[in-house]
Backbone of each chain as ProteinMPNN parsed JSONL, in Angstrom:
{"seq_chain_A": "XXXXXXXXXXXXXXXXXXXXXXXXXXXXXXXXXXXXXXXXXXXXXXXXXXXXXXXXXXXXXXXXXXXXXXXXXXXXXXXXXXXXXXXXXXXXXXXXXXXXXXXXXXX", "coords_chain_A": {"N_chain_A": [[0.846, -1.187, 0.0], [0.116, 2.239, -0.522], [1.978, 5.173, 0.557], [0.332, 7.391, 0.799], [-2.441, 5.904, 0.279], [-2.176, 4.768, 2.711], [-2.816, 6.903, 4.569], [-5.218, 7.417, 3.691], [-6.856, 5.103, 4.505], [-6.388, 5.17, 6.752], [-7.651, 7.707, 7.542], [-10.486, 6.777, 7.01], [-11.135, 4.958, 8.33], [-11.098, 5.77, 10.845], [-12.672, 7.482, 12.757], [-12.185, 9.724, 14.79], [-8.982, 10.869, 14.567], [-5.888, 11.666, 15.859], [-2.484, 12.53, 14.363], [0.091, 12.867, 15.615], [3.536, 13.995, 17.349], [4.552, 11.537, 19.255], [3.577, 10.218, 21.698], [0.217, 10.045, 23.008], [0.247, 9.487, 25.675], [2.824, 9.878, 26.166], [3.89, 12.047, 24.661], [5.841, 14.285, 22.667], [6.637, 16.536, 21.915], [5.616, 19.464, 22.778], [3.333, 20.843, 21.195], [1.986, 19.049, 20.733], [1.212, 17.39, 22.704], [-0.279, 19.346, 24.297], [-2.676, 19.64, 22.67], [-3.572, 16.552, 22.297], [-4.046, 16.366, 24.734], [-6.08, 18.055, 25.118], [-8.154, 16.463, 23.545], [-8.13, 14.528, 24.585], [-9.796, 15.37, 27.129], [-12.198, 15.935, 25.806], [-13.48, 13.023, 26.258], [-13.342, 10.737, 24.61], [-13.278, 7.776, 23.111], [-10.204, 8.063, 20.863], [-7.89, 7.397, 17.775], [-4.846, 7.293, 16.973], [-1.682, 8.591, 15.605], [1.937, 8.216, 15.631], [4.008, 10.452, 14.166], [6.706, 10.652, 14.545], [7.475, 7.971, 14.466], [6.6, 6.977, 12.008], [8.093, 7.696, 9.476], [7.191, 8.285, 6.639], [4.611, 8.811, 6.628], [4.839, 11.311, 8.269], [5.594, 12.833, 6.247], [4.577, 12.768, 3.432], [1.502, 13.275, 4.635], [1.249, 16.342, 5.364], [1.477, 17.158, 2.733], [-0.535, 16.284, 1.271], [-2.9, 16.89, 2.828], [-2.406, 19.472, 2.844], [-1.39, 20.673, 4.685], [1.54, 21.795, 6.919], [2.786, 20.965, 9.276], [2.861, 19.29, 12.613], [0.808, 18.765, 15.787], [-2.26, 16.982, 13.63], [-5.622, 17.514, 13.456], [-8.232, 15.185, 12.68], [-11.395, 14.741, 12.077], [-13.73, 12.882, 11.141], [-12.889, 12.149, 8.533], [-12.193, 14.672, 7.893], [-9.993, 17.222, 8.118], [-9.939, 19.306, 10.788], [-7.476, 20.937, 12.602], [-4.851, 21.763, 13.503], [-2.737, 22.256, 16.399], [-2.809, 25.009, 17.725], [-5.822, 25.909, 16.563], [-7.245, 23.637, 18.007], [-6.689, 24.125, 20.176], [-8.224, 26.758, 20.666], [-10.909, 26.029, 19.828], [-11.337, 23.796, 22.106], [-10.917, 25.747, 24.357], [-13.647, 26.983, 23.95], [-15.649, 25.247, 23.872], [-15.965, 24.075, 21.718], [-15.328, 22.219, 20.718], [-15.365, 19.905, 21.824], [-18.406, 19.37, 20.625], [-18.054, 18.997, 18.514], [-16.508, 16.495, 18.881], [-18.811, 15.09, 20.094], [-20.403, 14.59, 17.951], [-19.212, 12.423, 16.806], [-20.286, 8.919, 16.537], [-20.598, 6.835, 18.863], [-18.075, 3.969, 19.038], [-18.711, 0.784, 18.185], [-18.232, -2.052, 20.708]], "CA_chain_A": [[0.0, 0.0, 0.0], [1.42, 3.66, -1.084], [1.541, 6.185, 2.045], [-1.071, 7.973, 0.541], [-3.138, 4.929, 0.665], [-2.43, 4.499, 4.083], [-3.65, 7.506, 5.041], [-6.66, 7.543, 3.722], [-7.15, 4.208, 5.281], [-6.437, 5.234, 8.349], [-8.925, 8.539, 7.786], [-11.768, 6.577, 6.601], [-11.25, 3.502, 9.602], [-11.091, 6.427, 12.363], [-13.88, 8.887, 12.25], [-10.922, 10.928, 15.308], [-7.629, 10.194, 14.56], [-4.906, 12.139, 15.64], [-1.221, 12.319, 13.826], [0.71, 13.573, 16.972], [4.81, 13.392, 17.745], [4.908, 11.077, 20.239], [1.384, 9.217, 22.283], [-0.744, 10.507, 23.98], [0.807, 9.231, 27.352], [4.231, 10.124, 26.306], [3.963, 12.936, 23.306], [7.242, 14.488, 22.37], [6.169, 18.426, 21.57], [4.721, 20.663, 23.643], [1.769, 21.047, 20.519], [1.075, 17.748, 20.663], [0.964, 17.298, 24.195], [-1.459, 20.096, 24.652], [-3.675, 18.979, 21.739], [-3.853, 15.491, 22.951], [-4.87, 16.551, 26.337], [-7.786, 18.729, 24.708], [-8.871, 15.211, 23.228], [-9.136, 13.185, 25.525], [-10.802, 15.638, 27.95], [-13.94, 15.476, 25.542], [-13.935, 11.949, 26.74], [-14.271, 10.133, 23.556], [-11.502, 7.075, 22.464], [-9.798, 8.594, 19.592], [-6.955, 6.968, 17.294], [-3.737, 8.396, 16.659], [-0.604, 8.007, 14.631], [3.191, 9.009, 16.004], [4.379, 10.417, 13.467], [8.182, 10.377, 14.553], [8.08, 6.431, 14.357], [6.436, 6.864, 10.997], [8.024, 9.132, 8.765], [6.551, 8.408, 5.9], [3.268, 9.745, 6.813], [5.578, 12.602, 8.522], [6.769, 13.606, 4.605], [3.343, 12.836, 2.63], [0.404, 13.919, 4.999], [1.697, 17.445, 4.867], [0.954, 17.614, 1.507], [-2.048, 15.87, 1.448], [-3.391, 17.92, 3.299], [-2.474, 21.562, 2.054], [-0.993, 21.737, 6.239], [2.564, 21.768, 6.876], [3.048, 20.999, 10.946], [1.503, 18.208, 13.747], [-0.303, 17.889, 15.211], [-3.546, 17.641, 13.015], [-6.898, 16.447, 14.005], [-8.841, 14.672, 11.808], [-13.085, 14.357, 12.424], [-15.117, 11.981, 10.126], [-12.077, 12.19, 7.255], [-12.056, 16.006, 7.418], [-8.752, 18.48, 8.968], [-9.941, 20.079, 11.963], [-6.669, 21.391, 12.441], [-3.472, 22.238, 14.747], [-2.927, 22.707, 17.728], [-4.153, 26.385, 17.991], [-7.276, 25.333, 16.119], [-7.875, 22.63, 18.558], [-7.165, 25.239, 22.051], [-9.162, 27.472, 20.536], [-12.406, 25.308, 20.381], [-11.656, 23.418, 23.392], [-11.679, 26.925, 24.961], [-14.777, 27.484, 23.443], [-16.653, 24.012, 23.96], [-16.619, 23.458, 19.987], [-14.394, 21.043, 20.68], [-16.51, 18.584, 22.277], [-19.866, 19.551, 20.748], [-17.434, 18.069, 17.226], [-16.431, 14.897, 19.121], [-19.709, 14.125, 20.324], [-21.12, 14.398, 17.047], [-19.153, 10.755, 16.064], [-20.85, 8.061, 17.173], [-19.696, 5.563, 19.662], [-17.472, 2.788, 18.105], [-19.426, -0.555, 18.446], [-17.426, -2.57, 21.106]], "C_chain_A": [[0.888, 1.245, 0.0], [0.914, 4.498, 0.019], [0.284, 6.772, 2.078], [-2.424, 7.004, 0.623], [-3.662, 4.617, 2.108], [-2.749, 5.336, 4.801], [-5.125, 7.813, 4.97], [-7.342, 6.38, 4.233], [-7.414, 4.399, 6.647], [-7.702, 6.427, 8.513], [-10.223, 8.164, 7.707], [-12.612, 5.496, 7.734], [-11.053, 4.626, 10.496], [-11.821, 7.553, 12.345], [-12.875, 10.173, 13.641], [-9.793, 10.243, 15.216], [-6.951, 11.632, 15.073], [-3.576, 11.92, 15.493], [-0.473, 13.718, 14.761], [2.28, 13.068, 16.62], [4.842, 12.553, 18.905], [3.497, 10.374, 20.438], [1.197, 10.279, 22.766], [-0.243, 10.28, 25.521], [2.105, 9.657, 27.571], [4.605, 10.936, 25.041], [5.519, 13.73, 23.708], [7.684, 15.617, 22.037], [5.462, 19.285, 22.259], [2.949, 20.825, 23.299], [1.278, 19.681, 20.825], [0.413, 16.82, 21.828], [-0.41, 18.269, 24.594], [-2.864, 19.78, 23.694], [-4.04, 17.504, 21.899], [-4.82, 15.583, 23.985], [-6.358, 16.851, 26.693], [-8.277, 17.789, 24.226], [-9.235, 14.576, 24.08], [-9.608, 13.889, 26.81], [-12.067, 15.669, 27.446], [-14.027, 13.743, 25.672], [-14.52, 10.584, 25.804], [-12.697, 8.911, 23.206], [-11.411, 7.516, 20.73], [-8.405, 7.217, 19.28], [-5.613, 8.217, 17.288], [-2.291, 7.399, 16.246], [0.43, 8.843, 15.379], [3.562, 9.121, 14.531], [5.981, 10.506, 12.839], [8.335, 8.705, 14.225], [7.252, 6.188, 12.979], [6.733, 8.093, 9.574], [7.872, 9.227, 7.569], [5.509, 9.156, 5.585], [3.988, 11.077, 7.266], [5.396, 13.239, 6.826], [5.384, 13.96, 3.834], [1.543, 13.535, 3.676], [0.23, 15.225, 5.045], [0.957, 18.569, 3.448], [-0.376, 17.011, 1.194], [-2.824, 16.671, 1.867], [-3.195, 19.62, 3.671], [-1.963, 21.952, 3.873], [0.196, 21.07, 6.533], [3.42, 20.622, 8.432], [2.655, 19.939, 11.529], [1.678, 18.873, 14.571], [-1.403, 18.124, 14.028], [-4.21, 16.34, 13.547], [-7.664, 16.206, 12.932], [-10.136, 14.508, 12.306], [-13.383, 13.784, 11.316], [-14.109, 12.037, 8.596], [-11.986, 13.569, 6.401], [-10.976, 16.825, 8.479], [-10.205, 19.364, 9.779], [-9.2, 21.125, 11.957], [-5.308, 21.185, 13.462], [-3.897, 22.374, 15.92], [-3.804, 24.185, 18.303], [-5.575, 26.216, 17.263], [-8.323, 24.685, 17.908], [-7.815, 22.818, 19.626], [-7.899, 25.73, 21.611], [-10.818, 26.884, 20.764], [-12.565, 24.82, 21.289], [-11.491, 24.505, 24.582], [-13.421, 27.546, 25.109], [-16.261, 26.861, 23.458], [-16.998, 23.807, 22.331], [-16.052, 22.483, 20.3], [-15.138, 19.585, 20.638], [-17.95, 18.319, 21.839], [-19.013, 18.79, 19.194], [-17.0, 16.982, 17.635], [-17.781, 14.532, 19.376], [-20.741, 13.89, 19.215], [-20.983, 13.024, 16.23], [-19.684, 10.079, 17.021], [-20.257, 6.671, 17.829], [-19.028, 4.402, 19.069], [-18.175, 1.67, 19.172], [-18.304, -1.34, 19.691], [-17.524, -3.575, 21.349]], "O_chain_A": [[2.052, 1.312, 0.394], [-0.263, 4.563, 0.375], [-0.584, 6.751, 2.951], [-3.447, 7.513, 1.081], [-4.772, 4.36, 2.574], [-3.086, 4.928, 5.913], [-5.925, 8.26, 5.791], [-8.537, 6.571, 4.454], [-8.283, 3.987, 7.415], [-8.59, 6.271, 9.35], [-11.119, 8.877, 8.158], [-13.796, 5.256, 7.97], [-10.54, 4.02, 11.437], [-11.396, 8.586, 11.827], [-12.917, 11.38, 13.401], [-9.616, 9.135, 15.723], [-7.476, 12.679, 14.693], [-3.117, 11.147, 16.333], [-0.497, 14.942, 14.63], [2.489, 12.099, 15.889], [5.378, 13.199, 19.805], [2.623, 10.084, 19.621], [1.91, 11.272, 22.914], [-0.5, 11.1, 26.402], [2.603, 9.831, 28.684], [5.569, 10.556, 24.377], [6.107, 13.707, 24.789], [8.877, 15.855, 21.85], [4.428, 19.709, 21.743], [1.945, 20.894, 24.007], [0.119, 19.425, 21.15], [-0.464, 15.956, 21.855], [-1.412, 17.808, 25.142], [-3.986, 19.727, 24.197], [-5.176, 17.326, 21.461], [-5.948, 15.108, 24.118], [-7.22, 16.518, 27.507], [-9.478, 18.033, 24.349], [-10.339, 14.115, 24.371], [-9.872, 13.102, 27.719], [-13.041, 15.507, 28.181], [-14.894, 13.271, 24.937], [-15.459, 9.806, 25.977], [-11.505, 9.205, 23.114], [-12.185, 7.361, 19.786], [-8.024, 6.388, 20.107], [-5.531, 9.426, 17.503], [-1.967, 6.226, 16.428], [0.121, 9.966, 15.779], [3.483, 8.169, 13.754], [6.444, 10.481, 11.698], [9.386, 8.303, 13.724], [7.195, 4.982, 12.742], [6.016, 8.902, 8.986], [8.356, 10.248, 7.079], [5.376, 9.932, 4.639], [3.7, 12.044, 6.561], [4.931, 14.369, 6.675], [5.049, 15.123, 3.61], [0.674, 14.192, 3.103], [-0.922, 15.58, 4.792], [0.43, 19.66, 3.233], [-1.247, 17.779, 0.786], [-3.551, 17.235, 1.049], [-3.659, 20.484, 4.415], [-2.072, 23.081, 4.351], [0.166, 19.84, 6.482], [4.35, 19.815, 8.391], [1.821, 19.389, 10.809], [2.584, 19.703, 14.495], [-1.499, 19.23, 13.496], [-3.93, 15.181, 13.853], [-7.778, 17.145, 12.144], [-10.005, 13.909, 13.374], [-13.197, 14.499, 10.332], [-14.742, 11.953, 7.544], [-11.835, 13.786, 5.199], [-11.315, 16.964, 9.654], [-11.193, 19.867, 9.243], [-9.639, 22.196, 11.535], [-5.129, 20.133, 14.077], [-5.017, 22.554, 16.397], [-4.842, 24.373, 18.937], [-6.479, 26.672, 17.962], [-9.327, 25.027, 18.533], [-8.496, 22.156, 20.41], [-8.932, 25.248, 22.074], [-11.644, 27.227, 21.61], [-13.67, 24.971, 21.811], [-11.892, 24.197, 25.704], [-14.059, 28.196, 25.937], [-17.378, 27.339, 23.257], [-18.081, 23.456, 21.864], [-16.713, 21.526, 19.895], [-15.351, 18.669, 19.844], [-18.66, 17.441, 22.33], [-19.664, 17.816, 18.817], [-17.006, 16.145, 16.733], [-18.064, 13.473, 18.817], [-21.739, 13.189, 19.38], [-21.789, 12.507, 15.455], [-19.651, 10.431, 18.2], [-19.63, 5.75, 17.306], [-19.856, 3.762, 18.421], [-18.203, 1.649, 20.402], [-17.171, -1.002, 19.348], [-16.569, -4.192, 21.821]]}, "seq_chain_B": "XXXXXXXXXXXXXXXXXXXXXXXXXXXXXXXXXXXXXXXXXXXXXXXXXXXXXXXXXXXXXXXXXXXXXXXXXXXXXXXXXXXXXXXXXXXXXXXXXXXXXXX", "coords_chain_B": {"N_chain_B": [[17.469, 37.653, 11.821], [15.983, 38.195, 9.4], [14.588, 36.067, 8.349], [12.312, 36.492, 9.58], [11.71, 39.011, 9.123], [10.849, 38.623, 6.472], [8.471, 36.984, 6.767], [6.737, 39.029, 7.961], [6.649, 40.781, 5.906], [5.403, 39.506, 3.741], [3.029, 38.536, 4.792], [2.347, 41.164, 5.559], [1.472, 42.216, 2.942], [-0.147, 40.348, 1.6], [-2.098, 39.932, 3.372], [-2.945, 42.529, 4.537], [-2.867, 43.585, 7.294], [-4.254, 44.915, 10.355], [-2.988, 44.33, 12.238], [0.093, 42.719, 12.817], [1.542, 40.967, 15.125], [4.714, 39.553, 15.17], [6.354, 36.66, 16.543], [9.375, 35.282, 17.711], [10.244, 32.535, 18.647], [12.02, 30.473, 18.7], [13.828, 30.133, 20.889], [12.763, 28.861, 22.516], [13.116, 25.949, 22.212], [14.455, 23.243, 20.686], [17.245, 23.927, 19.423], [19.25, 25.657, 17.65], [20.82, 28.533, 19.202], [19.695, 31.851, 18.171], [18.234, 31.026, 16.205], [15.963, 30.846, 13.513], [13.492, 29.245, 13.411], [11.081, 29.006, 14.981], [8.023, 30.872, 14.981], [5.354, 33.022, 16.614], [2.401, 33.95, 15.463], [0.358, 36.582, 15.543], [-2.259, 38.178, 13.793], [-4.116, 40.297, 12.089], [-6.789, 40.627, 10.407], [-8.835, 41.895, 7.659], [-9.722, 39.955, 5.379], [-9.83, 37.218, 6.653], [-12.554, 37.154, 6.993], [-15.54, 35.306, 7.31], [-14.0, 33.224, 6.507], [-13.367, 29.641, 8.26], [-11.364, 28.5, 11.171], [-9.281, 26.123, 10.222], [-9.114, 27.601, 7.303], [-8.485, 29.952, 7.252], [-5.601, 29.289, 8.634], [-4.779, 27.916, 6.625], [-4.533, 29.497, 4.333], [-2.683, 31.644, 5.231], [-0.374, 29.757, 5.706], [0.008, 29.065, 2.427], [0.543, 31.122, 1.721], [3.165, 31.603, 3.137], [4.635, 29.464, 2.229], [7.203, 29.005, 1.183], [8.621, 29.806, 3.053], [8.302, 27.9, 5.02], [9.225, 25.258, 3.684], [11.505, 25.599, 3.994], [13.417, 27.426, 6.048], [11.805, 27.073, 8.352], [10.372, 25.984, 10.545], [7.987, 25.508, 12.542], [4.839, 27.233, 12.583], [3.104, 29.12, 15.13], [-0.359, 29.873, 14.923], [-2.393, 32.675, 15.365], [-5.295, 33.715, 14.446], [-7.857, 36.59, 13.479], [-10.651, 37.715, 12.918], [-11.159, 41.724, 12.522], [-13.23, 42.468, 13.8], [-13.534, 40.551, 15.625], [-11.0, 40.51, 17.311], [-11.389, 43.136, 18.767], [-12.992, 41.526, 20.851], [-11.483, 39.996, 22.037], [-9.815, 38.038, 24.174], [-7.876, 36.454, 25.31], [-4.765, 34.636, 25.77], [-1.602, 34.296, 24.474], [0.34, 32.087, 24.915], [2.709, 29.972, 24.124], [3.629, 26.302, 24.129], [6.151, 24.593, 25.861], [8.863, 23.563, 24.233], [9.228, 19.586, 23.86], [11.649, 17.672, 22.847], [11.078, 16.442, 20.763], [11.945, 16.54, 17.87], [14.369, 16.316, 17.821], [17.382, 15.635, 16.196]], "CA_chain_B": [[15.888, 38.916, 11.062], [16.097, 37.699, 7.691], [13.166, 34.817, 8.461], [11.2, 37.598, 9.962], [11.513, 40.027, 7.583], [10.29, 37.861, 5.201], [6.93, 36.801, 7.077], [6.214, 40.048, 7.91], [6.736, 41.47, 4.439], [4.593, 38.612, 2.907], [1.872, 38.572, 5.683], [1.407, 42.628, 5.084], [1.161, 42.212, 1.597], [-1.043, 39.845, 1.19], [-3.198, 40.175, 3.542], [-2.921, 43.566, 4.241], [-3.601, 43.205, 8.352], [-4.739, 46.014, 10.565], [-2.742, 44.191, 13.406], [0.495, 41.678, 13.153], [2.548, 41.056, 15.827], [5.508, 38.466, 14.945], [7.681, 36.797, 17.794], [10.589, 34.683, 17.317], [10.119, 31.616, 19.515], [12.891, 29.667, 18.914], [14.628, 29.972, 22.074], [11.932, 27.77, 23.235], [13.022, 24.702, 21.345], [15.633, 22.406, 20.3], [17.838, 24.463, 17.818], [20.723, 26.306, 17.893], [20.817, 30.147, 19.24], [19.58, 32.359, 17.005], [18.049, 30.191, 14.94], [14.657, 31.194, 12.944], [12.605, 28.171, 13.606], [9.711, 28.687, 15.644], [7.518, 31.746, 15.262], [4.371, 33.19, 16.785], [2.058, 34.893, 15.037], [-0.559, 37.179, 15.315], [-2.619, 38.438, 12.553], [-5.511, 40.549, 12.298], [-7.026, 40.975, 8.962], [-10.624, 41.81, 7.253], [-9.151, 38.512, 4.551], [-10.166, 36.089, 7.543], [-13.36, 37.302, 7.441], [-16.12, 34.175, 6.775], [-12.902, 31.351, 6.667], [-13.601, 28.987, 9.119], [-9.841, 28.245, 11.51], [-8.945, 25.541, 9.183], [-9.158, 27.578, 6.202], [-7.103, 31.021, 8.053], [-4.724, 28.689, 8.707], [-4.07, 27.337, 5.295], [-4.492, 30.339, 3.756], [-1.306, 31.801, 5.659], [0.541, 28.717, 5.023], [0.217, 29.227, 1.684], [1.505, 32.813, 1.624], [4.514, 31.456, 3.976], [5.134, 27.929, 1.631], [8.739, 29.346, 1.155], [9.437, 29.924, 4.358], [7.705, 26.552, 5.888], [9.502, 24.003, 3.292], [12.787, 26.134, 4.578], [13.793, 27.304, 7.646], [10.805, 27.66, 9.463], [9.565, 24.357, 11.094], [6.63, 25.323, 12.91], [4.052, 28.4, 13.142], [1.409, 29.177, 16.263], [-0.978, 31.202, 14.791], [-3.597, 33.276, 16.027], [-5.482, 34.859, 13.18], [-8.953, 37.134, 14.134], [-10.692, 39.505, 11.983], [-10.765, 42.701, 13.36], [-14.465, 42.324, 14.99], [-13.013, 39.236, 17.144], [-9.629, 40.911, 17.96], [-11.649, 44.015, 19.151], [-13.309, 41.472, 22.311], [-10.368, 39.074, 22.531], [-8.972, 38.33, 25.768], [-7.142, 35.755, 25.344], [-3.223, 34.847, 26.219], [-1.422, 33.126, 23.596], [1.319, 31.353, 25.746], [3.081, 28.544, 23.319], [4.226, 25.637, 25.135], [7.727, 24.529, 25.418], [9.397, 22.245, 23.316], [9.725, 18.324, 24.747], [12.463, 17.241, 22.531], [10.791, 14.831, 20.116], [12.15, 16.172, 16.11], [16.095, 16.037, 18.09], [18.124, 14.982, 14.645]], "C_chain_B": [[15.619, 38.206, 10.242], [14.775, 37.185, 8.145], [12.21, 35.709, 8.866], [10.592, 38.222, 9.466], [10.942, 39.5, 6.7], [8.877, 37.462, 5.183], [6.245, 37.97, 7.474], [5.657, 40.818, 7.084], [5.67, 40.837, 3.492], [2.988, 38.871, 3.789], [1.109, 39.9, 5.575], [0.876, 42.785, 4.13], [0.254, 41.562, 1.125], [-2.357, 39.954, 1.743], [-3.808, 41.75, 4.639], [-3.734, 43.961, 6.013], [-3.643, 44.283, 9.061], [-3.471, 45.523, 11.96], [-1.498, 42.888, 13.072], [1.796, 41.778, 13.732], [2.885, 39.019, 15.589], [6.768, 38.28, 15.918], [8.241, 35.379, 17.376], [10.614, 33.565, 18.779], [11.293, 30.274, 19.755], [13.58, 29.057, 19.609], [13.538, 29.009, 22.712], [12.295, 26.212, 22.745], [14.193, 24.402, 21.079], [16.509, 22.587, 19.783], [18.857, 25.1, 18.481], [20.196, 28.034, 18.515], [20.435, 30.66, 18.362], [18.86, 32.28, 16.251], [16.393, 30.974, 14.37], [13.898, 30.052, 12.354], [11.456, 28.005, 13.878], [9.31, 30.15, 15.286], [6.242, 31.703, 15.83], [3.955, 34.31, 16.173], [0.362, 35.412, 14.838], [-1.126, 38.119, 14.404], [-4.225, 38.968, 12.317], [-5.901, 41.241, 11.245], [-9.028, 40.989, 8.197], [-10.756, 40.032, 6.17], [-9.782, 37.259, 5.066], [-11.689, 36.163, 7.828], [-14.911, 36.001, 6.769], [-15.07, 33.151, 6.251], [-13.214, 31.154, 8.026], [-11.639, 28.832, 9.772], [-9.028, 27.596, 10.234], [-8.488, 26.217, 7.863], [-8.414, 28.927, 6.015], [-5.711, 30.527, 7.973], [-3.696, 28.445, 7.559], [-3.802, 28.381, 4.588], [-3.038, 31.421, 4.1], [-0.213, 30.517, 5.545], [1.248, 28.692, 3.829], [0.764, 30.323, 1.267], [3.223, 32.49, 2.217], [5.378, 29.994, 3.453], [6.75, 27.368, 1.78], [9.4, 29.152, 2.055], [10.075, 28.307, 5.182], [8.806, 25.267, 5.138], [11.038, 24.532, 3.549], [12.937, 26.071, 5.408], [13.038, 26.822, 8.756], [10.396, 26.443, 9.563], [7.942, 24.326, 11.613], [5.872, 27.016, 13.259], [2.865, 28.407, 14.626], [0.878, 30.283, 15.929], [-2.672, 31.264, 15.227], [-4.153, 34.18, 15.271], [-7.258, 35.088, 13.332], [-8.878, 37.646, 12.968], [-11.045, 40.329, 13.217], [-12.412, 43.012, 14.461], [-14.075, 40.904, 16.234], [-11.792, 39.667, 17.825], [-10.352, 41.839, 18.496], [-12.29, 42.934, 20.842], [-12.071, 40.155, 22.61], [-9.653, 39.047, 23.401], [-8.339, 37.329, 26.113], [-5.584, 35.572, 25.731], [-2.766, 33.97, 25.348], [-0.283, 32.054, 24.09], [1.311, 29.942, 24.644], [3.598, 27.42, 24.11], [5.461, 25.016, 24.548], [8.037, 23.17, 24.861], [9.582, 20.825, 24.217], [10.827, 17.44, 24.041], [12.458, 16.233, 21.222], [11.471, 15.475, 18.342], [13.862, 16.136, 16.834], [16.628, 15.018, 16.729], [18.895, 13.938, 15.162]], "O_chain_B": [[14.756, 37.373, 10.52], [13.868, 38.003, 8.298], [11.113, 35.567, 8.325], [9.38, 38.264, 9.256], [10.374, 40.306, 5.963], [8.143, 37.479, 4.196], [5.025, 37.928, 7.317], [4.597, 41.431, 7.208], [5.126, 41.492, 2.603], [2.003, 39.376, 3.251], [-0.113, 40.033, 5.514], [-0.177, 43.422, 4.105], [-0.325, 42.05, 0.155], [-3.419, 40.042, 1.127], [-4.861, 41.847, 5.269], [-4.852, 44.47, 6.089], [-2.929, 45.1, 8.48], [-3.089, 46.464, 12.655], [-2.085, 41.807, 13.034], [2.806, 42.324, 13.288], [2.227, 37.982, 15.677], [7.714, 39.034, 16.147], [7.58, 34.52, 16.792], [11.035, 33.979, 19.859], [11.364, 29.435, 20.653], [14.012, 27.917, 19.44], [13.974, 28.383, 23.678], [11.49, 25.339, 23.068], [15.073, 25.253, 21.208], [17.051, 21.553, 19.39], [19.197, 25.038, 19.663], [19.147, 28.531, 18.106], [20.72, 30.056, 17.328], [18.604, 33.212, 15.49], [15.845, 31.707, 15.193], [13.685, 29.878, 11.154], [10.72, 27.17, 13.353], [10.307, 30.871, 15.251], [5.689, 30.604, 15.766], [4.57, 35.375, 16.133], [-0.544, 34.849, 14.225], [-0.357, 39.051, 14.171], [-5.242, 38.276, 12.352], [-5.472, 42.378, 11.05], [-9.997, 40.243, 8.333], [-11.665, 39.209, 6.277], [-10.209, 36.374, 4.325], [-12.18, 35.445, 8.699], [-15.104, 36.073, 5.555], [-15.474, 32.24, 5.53], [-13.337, 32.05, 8.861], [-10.728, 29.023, 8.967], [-8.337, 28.234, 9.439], [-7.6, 25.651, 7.226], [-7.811, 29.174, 4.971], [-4.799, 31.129, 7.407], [-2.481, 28.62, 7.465], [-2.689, 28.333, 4.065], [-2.438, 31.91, 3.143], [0.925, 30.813, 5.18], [2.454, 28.468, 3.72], [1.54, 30.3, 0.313], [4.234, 33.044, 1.786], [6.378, 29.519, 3.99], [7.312, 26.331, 2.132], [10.472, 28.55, 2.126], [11.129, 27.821, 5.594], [9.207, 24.378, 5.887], [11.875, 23.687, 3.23], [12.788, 25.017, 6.028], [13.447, 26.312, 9.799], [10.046, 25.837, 8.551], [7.029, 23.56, 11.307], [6.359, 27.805, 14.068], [1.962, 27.597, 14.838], [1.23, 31.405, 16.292], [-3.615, 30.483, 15.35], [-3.74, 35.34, 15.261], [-7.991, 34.1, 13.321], [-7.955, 37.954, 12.214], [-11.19, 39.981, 14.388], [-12.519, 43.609, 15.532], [-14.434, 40.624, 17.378], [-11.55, 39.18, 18.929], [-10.017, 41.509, 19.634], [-12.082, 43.483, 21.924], [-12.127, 39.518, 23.661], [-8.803, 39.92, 23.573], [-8.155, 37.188, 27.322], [-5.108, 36.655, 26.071], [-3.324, 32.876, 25.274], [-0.174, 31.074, 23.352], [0.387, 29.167, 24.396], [4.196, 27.9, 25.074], [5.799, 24.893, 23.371], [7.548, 22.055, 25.044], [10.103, 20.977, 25.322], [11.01, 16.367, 24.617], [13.36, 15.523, 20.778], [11.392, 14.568, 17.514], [14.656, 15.817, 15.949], [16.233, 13.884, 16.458], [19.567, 13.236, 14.407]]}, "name": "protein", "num_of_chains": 2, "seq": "XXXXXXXXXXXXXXXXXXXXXXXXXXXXXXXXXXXXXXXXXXXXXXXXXXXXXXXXXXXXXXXXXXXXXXXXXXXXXXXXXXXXXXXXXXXXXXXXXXXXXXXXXXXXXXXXXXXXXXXXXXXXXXXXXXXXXXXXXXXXXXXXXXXXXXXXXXXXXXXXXXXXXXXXXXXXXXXXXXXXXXXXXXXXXXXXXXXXXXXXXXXXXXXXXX"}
């Protein structure tokens, strides 16, 4: 499968993904650390991609998506955005009123 | 300067902002002294007016392409039109680097 492949795989199999440096328990950037944090306080299990241990997707998601930087948040196979995007709404309670709009993954 | 000068010069020009303050963040992060790596930037323009974040965002990206696939690694921007910068009370505090693009 060609990177580009595998991202849209991964966007279409994760209605939240985020492509962070590092986890979520152990992120590796300051942005991605604080944008994490604003995820999982709307209380929802999200996905997510390091994108230091994949730098493939590092090189090609970029351009894929017309945005240069990580993190980026992904909703329903649409950019959200960055980190300041993603304080800004979870300042604002958009944040969470756009996670709770996906629907619970079956378990 | 140079890296500065350059987003400043592009950022007035294009979008022609009533308000942009550009700070040099580097010293926060992994790089050498000096270096013109990180910026913050604020940006207050009628341009932004009906783009959603997402689409602010990109839209300065694309003005700064040069910069971004160059020196410049990462932006924090904060981009209002000038009816949201007028009740904005916000603090933009960037947070500090944790080490993770180390070459």
């Amino acid at each position: 499968m060609s990177t580009i492949e595998t991202i849209k795989s991964q966007l279409s199999e994760n209605p939240i993904i985020l492509y962070m440096k590092g986890s979520p328990n152990a992120p590796q950037c300051g942005f991605s650390s604080k944008a994490s944090q604003a995820l999982m306080a709307c209380g929802k299990r999200f996905a997510y991609v390091d994108i230091l241990s994949n730098p493939d997707i590092r090189s090609e998601l970029p351009k894929y998506a017309n945005w240069p930087t990580f993190p980026q948040l992904w909703v329903n196979g649409e950019l959200v955005g960055g980190c300041d995007i993603i304080m800004q709404m979870h300042e604002d309670g958009e944040l969470k009123t756009l996670i709770d709009t996906v629907p619970d993954a079956a378990e | 300067m140079q890296v500065q000068q350059a987003i400043t010069a592009k950022l007035t020009s294009t979008f022609s902002p009533i308000e942009c303050i550009i700070e040099n963040e580097s010293h926060m992060h992994n790089v050498a002294k000096g270096s013109e790596t990180h910026f913050k930037v604020i940006c207050v323009s009628d341009a932004f007016e009906g783009l959603l974040p997402v689409k602010r965002h990109q839209a300065v990206y694309s003005c700064l392409s040069e910069e971004l696939d160059g020196p410049v690694h990462a932006l924090s921007l904060h981009l209002f039109t000038p009816a949201q910068w007028a009740k904005n009370s916000r603090s933009f505090e960037s947070p500090q680097c944790m080490g993770g693009s180390k070459k």
